[in-house]
N, C-alpha and C positions, 0 to 999 in steps of 0.2 A: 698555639703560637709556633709549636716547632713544627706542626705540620706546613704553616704557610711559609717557612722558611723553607722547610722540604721543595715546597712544591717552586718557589723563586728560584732555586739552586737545578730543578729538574727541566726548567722553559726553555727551551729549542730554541738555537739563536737560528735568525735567516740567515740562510744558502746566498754565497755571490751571485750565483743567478737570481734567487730572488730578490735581491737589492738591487738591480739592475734591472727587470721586469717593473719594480716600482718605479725605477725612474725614469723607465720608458714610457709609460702612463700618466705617473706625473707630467711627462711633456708633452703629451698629447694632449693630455689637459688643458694645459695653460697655451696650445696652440690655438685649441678653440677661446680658451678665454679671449685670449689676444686681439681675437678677430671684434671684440666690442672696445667700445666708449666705456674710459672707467667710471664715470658716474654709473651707466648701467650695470656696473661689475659689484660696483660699490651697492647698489640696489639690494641685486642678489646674494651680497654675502651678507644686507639688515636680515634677509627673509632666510636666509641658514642660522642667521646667529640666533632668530627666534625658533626655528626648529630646533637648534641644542637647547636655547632655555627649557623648552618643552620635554623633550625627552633624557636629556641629561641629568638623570635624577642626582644623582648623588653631587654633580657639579653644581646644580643650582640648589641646592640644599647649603652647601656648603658658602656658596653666595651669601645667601638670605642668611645664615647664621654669621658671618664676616658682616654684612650691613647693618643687622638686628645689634651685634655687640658693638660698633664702630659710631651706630647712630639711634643710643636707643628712644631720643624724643623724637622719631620720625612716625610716621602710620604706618598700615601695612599695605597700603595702597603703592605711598612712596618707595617704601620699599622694595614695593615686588617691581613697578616699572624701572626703577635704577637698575637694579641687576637685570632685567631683562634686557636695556638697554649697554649695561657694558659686556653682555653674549656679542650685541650686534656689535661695539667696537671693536674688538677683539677678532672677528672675521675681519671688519674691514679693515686693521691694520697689516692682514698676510695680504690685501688686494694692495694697497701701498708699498710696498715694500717691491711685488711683480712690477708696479708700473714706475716706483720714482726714475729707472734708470731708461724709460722711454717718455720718458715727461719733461723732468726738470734739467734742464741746465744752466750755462751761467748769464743768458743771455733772457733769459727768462725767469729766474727764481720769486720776482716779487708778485708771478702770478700765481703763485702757489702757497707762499708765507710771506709772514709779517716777523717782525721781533722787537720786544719786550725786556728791556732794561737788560740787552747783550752788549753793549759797547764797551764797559771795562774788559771784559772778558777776552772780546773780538782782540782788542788791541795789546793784550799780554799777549795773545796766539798772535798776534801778528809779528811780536815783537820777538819770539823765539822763545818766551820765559815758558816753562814747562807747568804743566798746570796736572788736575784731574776730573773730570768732570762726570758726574753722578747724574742719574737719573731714576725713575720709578717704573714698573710694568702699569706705564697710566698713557694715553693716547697713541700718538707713535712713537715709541722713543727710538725706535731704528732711524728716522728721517733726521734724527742732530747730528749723528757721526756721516751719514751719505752727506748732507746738505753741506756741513764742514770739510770732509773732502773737495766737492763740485768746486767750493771757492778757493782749495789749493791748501786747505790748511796741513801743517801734517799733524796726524790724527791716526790713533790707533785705539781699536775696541777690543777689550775680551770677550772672550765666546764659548760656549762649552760643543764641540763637534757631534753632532749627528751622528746615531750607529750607521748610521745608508752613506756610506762613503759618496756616491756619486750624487745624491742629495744634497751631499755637504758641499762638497765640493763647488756643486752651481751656484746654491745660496751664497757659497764663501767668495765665487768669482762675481756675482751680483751685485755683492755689497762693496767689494772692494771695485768693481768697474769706475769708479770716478775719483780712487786714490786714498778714500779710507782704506788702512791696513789693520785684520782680522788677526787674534794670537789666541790660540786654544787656552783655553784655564787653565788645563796640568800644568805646563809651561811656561806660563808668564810672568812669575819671579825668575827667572833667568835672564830674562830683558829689560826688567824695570829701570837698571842703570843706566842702562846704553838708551834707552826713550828719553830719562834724566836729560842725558846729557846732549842728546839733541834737539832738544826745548821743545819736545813735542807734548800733544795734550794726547792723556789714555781716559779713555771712556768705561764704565763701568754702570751695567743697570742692578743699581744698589739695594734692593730691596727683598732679596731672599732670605729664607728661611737659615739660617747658621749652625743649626743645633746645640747640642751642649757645651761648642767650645766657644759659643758666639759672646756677645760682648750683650747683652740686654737692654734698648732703650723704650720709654716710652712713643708709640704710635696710634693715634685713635683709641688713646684710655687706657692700653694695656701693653706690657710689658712684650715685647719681639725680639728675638736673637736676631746680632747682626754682625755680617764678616767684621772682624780684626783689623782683615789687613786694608783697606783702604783708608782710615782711621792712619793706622801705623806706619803706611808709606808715606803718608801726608807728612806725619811726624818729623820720620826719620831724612826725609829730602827737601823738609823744610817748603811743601807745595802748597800751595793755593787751592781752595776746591769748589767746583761754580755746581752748585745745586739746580735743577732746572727739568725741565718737561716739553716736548713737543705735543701741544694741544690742536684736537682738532678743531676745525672749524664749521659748522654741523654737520651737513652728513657728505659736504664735499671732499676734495682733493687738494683740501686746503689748509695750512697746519701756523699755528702760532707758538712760536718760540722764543721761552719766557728763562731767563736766569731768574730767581726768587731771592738766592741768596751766596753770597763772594765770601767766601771763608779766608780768611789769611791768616798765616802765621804767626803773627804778634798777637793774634787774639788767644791764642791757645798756651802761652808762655808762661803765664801766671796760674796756671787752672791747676786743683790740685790733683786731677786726673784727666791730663789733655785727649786721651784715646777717647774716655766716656766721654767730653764734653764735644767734641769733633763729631762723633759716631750721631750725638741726639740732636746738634746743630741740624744736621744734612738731612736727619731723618722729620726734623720737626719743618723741615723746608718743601719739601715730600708734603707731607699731612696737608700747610697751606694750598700748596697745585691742587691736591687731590679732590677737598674742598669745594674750590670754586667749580671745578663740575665733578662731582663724585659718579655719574655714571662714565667717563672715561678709565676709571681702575678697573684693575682683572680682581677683581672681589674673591673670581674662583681660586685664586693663590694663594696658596698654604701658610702663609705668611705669620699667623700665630700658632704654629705647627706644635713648637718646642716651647714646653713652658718654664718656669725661672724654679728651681727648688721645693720653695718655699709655697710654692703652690702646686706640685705636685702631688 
């Protein structure tokens, strides 16, 4: 153990030029990509995501062991095409992401999505009341803070920054190109007041791994650590929390967006541990999406990383 701590402590970080070499390449890249029809882009990253299923040993291992324990009356048949098929989601949602800000606008959006029991939600965001809005590493979840932007909402997402600054940087002027505003992790309790207080909604993809200081709920049978603070903001600013998923719709450029579940304040008032009961709410809203098409989750996500004590 302490040699692989050695050897993490001893890894050569990239030279500015080579961070800058990557992102001259990366655009050359996506220069050629650019030049196709995203269905056929969308094609090419099913037939990559099945080349990582394939040679990604240790990723698809860890798949198959996250679906083995998440679904154990399924076959192995079932099994092994789920994960093979959320490799190929998981390409196609970096193809989404290049194209929604050449695709969708507001004069067009309902060729590209539908939605699903958002109307309360739309109209507190419309209304200025500040809200928080959760989602999971399950279809595209990048497409509900852009799509929310495009229609004017104000809207701001956490983000954890790229070590490749000029990486970051594109993706960060990408995503915010239609008005969604981007706020690094380190720093995002420093603003949570000031978003408070201008009834905007913060986004948040809710389902990482928390480690030991996480807060523990049931998800697919077993116990997962989960951030504190979204739970706790909710709490302490007395917010609203809309649980939800951008779904794709099969293999096009076409996404359904579903609220599942409206958390409000008065429901958590009487609980004798509002943070737990908040925290398994959101999470068990999660589980339902994931559910109805389970090969849209990133399976490959560490997500029962950290275990509870008592079972260590």
């Amino acid at each position: 153990m302490n040699e692989n701590k050695e050897r993490k402590r001893k890894k050569r970080k990239k030279t500015v030029l080579e961070h800058w070499l990557l992102y001259v390449l990366l655009r050359f890249a996506l220069f050629l990509v650019f030049l196709f029809p995203v269905e056929s882009v969308l094609k090419t990253a099913r037939s990559l995501g099945r080349m990582l299923w394939k040679y990604y040993h240790r990723g698809r291992q860890r798949a198959l062991d996250n679906l083995h324990a998440s679904f154990p009356d399924k076959d192995e048949k079932w099994i092994e095409e789920t994960g093979r098929r959320s490799f190929e989601c998981l390409l196609m949602m970096f193809v989404d992401v290049l194209f929604s800000t050449r695709l969708i606008r507001t004069d067009n959006w309902e060729e590209y999505s539908r939605y699903i029991n958002c109307e309360r939600a739309k109209w507190m965001m419309q209304g200025k009341e500040p809200m928080l809005l959760v989602t999971p590493h399950y279809g595209n979840f990048e497409i509900i803070g852009y799509l929310l932007g495009e229609f004017g909402f104000n809207i701001y997402s956490i983000a954890r920054p790229l070590d490749n600054k000029f990486i970051n940087k594109y993706l960060y002027d990408l995503r915010q190109r239609k008005g969604q505003k981007i706020i690094d992790k380190k720093g995002a309790s420093e603003h949570m007041e000031e978003i408070v207080k201008k009834g905007a909604t913060l986004c948040f993809v809710a389902d990482q791994d928390a480690g030991k200081k996480g807060i523990f709920v049931d998800f697919f049978g077993r116990k997962a650590s989960s951030y504190k603070s979204i739970g706790l903001l909710a709490i302490q600013y007395n917010l609203p929390i809309a649980a939800g998923v951008g779904r794709r719709v099969g293999d096009r450029f076409f996404f359904e967006i579903e609220v599942k579940r409206m958390i409000m304040p008065e429901e958590w008032k009487d609980k004798d541990d509002p943070l737990l009961w908040v925290t398994q709410e959101y999470t068990e809203a999660f589980e339902d999406c994931i559910r109805q098409d389970p090969t849209q989750y990133w399976w490959i996500h560490r997500r029962w990383k950290t275990r509870p004590r008592n079972e260590r």
